[in-house]
ZAMARGU-4260 file (C-alpha; in steps of 0.2 Angstrom, whole numbers, plus 5000, padded with zeros to 4 digits):
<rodrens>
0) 4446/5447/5124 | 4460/5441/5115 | 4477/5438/5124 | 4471/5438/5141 | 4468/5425/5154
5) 4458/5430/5169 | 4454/5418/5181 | 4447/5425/5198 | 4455/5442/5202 | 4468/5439/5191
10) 4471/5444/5174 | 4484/5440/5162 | 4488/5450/5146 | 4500/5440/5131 | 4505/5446/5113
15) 4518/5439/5102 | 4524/5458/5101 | 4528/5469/5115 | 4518/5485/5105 | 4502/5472/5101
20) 4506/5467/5124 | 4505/5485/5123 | 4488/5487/5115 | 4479/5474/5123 | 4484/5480/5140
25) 4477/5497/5136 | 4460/5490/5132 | 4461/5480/5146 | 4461/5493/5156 | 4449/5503/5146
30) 4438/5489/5151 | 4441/5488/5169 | 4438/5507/5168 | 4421/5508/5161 | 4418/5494/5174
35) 4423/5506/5186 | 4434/5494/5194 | 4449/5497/5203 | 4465/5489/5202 | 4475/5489/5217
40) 4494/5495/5211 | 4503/5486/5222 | 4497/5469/5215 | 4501/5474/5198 | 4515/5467/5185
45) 4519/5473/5171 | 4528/5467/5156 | 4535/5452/5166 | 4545/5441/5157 | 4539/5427/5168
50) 4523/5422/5177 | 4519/5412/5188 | 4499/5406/5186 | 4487/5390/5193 | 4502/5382/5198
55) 4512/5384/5181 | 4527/5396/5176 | 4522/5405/5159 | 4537/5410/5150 | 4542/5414/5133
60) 4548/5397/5127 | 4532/5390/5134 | 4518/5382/5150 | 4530/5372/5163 | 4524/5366/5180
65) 4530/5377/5195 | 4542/5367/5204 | 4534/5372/5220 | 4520/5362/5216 | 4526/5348/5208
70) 4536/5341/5226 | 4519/5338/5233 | 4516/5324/5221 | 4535/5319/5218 | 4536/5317/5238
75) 4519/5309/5239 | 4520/5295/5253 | 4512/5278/5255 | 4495/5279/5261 | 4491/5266/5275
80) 4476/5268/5279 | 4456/5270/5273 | 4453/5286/5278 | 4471/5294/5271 | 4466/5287/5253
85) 4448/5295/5257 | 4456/5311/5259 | 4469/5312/5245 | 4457/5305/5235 | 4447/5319/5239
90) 4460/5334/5237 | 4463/5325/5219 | 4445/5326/5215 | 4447/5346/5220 | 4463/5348/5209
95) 4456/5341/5196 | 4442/5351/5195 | 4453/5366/5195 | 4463/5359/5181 | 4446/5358/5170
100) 4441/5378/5176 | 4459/5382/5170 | 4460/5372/5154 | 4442/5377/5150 | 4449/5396/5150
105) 4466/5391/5139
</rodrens>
């Protein structure tokens, strides 16, 4: 559908308009209706201004990285041994098999 992004439970609704936003929210949740799915008010936002989404803060003037998950690389430490650059090497393989799912769905 265009101007959304799901990705797991999460669903993302865009527009360059507030009334097009508007109209693909409600067929969004037309959708999610005659799925007879639920949504679980509480979790919902609406008409947010910014998002934060797969480690990135979407705003009107565009995709940034979430600050809060850039200091894990800006603080990233030497490695000293064999089985520390197993492991990072490791939860870089995972991240960047993330980054394809989420760029796949951009």
């Amino acid at each position: 559908m265009e101007g959304t992004k799901i990705f797991m439970d999460d669903v993302l609704v865009h527009a360059e308009s507030e009334e097009l936003h508007d109209q693909r929210l409600a067929e969004v949740l037309k959708v999610i209706k005659a799925a007879g799915l639920k949504l679980n008010r509480t979790k919902c936002k609406f008409k947010q201004k910014q998002v934060r989404f797969l480690g990135h803060i979407i705003d009107e003037t565009g995709i940034h990285a979430d600050p809060n998950k850039v200091t894990g690389i800006e603080n990233f430490s030497v490695l000293y041994s064999v089985h520390y650059i197993y492991i990072t090497m490791l939860q870089f393989n995972d991240l960047i098999e993330l980054l394809t799912l989420w760029f796949a769905l951009w």
